[in-house]
N, C-alpha and C positions, 0 to 999 in steps of 0.2 A: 633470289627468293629461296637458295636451297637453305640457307638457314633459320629464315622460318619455319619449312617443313622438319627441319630436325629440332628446333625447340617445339613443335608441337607433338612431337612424337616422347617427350621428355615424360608428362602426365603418365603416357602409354606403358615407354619402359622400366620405369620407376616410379611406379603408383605409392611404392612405401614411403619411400624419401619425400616426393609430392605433397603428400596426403599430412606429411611431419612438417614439411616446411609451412603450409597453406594454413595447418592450424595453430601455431607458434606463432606466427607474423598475427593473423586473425586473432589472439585471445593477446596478445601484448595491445594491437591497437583496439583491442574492445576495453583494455582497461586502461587506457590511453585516455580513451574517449571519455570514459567516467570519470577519471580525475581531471580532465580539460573543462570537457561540456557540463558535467553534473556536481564537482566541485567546487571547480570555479578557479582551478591552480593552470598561475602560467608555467613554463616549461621547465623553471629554473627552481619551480619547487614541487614537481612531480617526482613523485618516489620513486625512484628504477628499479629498489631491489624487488618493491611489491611487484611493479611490473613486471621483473624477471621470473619472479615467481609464481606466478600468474601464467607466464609463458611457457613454464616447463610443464605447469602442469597440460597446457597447451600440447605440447610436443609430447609426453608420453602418454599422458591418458587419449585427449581427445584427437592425438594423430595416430599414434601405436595404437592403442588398447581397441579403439574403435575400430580400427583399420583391420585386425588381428578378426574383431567379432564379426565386421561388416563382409570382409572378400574371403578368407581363409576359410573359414569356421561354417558361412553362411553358403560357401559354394561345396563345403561338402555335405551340408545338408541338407541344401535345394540344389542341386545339382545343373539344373536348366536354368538358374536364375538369371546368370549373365544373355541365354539367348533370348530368354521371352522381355527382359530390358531390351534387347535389341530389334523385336519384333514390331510390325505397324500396329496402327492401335486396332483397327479393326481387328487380325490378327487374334491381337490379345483379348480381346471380346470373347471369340471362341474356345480361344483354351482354357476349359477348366481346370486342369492340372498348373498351369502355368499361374493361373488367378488362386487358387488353393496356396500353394507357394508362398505367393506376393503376401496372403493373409498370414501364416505360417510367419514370415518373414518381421513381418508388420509387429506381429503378436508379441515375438520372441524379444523385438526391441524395447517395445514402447511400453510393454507389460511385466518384461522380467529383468531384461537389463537394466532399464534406468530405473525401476526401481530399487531392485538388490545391488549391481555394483556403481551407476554414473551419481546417484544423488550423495548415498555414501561419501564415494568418493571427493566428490565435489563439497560438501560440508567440512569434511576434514579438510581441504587445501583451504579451505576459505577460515576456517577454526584456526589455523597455524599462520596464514598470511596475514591475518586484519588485527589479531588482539596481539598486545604483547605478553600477558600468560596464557597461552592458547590451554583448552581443555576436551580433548577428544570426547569423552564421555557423554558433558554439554552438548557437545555439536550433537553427535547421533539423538539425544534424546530430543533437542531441538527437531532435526528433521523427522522424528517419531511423530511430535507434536504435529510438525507441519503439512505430514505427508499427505493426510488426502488432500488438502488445500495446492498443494505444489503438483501433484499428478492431475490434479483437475484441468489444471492452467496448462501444464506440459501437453494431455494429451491435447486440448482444442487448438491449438498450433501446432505440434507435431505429430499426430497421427495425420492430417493432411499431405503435411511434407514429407513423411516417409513413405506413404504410398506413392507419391511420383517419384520419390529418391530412388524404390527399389522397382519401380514400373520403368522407369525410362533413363536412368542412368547407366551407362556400363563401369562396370568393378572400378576401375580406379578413379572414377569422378564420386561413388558414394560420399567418401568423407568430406572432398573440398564442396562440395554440395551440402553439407550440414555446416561447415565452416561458412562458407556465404549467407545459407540464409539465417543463423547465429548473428554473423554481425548486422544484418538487415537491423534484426529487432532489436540488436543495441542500441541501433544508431536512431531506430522509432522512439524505444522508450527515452531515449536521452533528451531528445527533442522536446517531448512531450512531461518527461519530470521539470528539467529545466533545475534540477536541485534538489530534491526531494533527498535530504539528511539522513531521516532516519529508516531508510530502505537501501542506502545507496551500495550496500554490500552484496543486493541481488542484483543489481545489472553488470556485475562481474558473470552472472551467470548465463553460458550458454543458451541456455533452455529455460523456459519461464517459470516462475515461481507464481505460487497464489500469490505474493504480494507482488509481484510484475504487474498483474492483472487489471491493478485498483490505481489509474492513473492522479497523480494530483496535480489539479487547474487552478487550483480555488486561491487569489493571493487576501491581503486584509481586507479588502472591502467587502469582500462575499462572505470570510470570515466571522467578522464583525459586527453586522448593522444594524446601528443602533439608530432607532427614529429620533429618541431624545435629543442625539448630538447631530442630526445628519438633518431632520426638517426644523427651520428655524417657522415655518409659515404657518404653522397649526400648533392648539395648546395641547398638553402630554398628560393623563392620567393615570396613574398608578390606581388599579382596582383589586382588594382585596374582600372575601367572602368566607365563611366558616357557617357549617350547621348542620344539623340532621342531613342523610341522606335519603332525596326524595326524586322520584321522577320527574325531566321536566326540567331542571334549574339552569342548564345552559340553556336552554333553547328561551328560557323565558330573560335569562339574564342576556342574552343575546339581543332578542328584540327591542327588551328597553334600549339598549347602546344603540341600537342603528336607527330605533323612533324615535332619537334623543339627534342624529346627525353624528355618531360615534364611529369610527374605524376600530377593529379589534386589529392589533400586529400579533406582539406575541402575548403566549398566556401558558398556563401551566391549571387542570383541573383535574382532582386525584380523590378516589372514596379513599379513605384510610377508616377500617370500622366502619362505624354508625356515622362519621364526619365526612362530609364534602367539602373539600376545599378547594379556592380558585384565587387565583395570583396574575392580572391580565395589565397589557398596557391596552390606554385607550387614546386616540389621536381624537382633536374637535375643534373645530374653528373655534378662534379666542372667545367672540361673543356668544356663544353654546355652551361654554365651558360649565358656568355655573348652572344653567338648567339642567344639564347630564347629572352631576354629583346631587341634586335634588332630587330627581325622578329616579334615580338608585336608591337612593337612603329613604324614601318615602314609597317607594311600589310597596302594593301588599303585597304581589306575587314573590317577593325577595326576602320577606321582612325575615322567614327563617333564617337566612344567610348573614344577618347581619352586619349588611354592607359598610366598607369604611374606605373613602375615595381622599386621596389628596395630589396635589400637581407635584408635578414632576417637571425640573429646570435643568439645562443646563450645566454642566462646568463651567467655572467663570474661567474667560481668556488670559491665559497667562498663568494661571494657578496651576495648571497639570503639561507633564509634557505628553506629546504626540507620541503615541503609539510607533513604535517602528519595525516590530520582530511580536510574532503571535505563535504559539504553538497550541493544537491542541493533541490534548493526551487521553488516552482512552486504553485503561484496564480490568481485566477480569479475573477476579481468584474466588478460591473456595471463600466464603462468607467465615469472615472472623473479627470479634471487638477490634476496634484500631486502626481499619486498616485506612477510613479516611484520615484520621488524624496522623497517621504516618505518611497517607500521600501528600497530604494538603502543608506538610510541615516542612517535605521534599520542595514546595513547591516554593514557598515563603522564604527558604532559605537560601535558595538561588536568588532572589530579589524579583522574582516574577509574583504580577499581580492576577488573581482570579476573575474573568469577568462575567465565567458563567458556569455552574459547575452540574450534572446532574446523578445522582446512585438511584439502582434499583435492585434490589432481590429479581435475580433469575435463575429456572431450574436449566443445570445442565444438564450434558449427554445419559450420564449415567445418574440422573434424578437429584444432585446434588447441589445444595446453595452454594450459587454464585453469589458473588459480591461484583458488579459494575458499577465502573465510574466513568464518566465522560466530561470533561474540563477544559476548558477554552480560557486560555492564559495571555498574559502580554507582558513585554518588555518597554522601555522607552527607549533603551541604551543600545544599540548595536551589539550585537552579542559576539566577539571573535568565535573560528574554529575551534579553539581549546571550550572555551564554555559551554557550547553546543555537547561535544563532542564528552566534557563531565556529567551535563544533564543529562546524554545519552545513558554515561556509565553509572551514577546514580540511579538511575531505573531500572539498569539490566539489576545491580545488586537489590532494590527492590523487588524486584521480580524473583530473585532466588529468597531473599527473607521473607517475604510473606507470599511464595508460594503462588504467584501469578500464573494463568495459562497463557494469557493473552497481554502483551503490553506494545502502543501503536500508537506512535507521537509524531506530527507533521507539526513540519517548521514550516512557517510563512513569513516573507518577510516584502513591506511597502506592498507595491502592486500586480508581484509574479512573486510563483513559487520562491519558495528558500532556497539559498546558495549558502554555503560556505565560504568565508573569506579567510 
């Protein structure tokens, strides 16, 4: 057994080496993991150089650089760190000095480091590894963009973990103790993306991102659902309405639909001006069908509105193919002429079809008109990695031509998230 005892003394008397090795192995197989589990690639076509690359930064930053802030640096400016880590809890209950520290400690990570040098950092390796014109510039002003979204996310998971990091670990366990519970949470969110395309450049990362945060579950069915095509047992109403706007008129156009035997699904109802407008589906048993479209068109309580109802069928079988790949796309830029007709033309020219699209004016941070769109798209074709992977790059350079802050595209494909093939 003495050899045991001498490999576990190994951690003890070579924390540096330790701490370099634990996190080099830990960010190769974190991005192992993303190109196996969240790609979708077998072994023979994972990229090694990315990997390697990935792992250096591995080895110098998050084993060096950390290791240099975490034991060096931090033991000579708490000085007792290492003994009140080493202390019983009760112990440490009482030490104020000891617990002032630990916050001291806490602060200096989670507050100034990773924001001034680990995200920096971390942008730029990921800016040179992923793209093949990398643009340093881009990358900072991306994480400029992202930062309170990304430290929001970072602190609700590691300000946790770093108070027991630096309460109960002794010096040379800090690091592989960030390296562990790192890959914990790749190995969660991998699970839990299951493919998720158009984020898959944050679970390279250590530490959470705002977009880590925002899991995707949702495959086409939850996407998609449409009554028209999905209940064959009840008839289908398209309800449209236009007129003054007056107090009252959902609630009244509401009641006739359900004293008629009517289901409301979807609807869309909007003052624009002096005009109210409403755009509703309406589900009804076959034999209800033509009572409903009467007692709309005939209420006096609607007659403003000037109701105009017709049924709604169907695709005939055989005429269209099955759905098999869905993305929806959701952006936001400063409000300027064009910029639907330069998304929607993005959109067309891929060969994807629109199945539901929504823009609104909204005021942003600094009082200014947004332009958002939100669009729910489909394919029939199986989309390879390269096509995906251009509709990704078509958007990014959208997003630099017209000036986007915000651009968020989830692939879906059949009935779990998106993979790449």
């Amino acid at each position: 057994m003495s050899w045991l005892k001498r490999l576990s003394q190994v951690p003890v008397k070579h924390p540096l080496a330790f701490g370099v090795g634990v996190s080099t192995v830990k960010t190769s197989a974190s991005d192992l993991l993303v190109q196996v589990a969240v790609e979708k690639k077998d072994l023979k076509s994972v990229d090694w150089s990315r990997n390697a690359a990935f792992a250096t930064f591995g080895c110098i930053y998050l084993g060096g650089v950390q290791y240099a802030i975490y034991v060096p640096l931090f033991s000579r400016l708490f000085p007792n760190a290492a003994r009140f880590a080493a202390k019983p809890i009760r112990e440490k209950l009482n030490d104020s000095k000891g617990l002032l520290a630990l916050a001291g400690q806490v602060f200096l990570d989670q507050f100034v480091h990773h924001p001034l040098m680990y995200f920096p950092a971390f942008y730029a390796t990921r800016e040179l590894v992923m793209n093949e014109r990398p643009d340093l510039t881009k990358a900072m002003m991306l994480y400029k963009d992202n930062m309170s979204e990304d430290l929001a996310a970072l602190w609700k998971v590691w300000v946790p973990s770093t108070v027991l990091n630096f309460a109960f670990m002794p010096m040379w366990a800090r690091v592989p103790w960030v390296a562990g519970t790192s890959l914990i949470w790749t190995c969660i969110l991998s699970a839990m993306r299951g493919g998720d395309v158009s984020h898959k450049q944050d679970l390279e990362s250590p530490f959470p991102t705002g977009v880590t945060l925002t899991l995707l579950r949702e495959g086409l069915d939850e996407m998609f659902a449409c009554p028209v095509e999905s209940d064959n047992s009840t008839a289908h109403v398209c309800i449209l309405g236009s007129g003054p706007d007056r107090v009252g008129h959902v609630a009244k156009m509401a009641r006739v639909i359900s004293d008629a035997g009517g289901n409301v699904t979807h609807s869309k109802m909007i003052r624009l001006g002096q005009e109210f407008d409403i755009m509703m589906h309406v589900s009804v048993d076959h034999d209800k069908r033509g009572a409903l479209i009467d007692r709309l068109q005939h209420s006096d309580d609607l007659k403003l509105l000037n109701i105009r109802a017709s049924s709604l069928r169907r695709r005939k079988t055989g005429s269209y193919k099955n759905t098999v790949v869905g993305l929806k796309i959701h952006v936001v830029g400063k409000d300027k002429p064009g910029m639907l007709a330069t998304i929607s033309e993005a959109i067309a020219q891929r060969g994807l079809s629109i199945e539901d699209v929504t823009t609104e004016i909204r005021r942003g941070r600094t009082s200014k008109r947004d332009f958002v769109v939100t669009a729910d798209v489909v394919a029939t074709e199986m989309l390879e990695r390269e096509h995906l992977d251009s509709i990704l790059a078509e958007f990014q350079s959208l997003k630099d031509d017209l000036d986007l802050s915000v651009v968020d595209i989830r692939v879906h494909m059949g009935d779990s998230p998106a993979e790449l093939s």
